[in-house]
N, C-alpha and C positions, 0 to 999 in steps of 0.2 A: 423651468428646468428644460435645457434642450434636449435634441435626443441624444447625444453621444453620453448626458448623462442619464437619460432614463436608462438605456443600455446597461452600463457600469452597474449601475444601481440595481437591476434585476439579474445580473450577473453572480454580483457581491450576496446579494438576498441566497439565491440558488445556493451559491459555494457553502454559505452560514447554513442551511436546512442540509443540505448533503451530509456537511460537518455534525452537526449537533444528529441526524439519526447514526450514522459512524460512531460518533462518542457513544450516545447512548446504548448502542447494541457492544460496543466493546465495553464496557462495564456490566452489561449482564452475560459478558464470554471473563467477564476478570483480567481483562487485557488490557497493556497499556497501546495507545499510538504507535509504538516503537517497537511493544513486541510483535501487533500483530502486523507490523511490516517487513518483521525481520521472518516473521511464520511463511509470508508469502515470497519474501526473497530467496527464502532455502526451499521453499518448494518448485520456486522456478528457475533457481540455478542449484542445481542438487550437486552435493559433497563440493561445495565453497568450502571458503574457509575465511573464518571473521577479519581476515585480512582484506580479502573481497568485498566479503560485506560493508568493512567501514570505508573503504572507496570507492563504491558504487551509491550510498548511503551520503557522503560527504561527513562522516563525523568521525571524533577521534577513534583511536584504536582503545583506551581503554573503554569508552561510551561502550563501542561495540564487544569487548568482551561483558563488560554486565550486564548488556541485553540477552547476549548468549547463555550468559551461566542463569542467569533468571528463568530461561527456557528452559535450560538443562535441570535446575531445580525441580521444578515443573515437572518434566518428564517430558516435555514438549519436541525434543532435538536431542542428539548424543552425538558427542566429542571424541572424536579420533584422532591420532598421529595422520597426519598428512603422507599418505606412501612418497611422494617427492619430497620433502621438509619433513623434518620428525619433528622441529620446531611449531609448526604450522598444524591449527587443528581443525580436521574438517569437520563439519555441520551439518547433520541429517535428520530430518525429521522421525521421528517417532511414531507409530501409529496413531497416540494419543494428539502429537500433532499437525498428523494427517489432518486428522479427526476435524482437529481447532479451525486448522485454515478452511476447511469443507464449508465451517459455517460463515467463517468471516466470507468465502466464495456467497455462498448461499444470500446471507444479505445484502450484498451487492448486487446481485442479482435481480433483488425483489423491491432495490430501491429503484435501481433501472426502471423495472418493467411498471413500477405505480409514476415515475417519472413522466416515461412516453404511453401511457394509459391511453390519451384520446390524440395520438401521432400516426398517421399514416407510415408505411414503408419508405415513400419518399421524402415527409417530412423531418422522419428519424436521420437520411441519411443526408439531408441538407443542413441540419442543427450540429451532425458530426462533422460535417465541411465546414462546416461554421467554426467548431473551437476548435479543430484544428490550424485554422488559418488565426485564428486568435491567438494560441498558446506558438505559433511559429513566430509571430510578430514579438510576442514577447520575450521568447528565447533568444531571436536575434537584436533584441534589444541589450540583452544581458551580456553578447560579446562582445 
């Protein structure tokens, strides 16, 4: 194996352990993938509207209404008239999914920091120069 594929390969490994604790900790919050990224999309673009959501998201516009109404069920987000569009319904989170996204914050955080466990300051910030210049190589691949 040469190294451009050892690389790959401890890349892929990483991405599958990040993923599977993700999974894992979103089934003990009762989340799906989708909701809890639509939790942290309205939290960081406050009173969107699923219009937004499904094109910042890349999916259809019904996809993203029953991601929405599933939150809304939930209690998670509440639906308004859009004051611009009365057609248009914007999307707020709820205390309760203040709450939600808190934790999905929360373990994100504690997968970070058991990540870079034994990472110096400089170490950390040359691993984050690292995929960023990885995910820009790929990005511009994609145009």
């Amino acid at each position: 194996m040469n190294h451009d594929e050892m690389v790959a390969r401890q890349v892929l490994i990483l991405a599958r352990q990040i993923t599977r604790r993700r999974n894992q900790h979103l089934r003990n919050l009762e989340l799906t993938t989708e909701q809890a990224d639509a939790l942290n999309f309205f939290a960081s673009y406050p009173d969107s509207t699923v219009t937004t959501f499904k094109t910042r998201q890349g999916i259809t516009h019904q996809t993203a209404r029953l991601i929405v109404q599933r939150l809304a069920t939930r209690g998670y987000v509440q639906l308004t008239a859009s004051p611009n569009d009365g057609r248009a319904k914007q999307v707020t989170l709820t205390a309760s999914g203040r709450a939600k996204r808190e934790q999905l914050q929360q373990h994100g955080w504690q997968t970070s920091a058991q990540m870079f466990t034994d990472f110096n300051p400089e170490q950390q910030q040359l691993f984050l120069s690292l995929l960023q210049q990885a995910n820009q190589n790929l990005e511009s691949d994609e145009n």
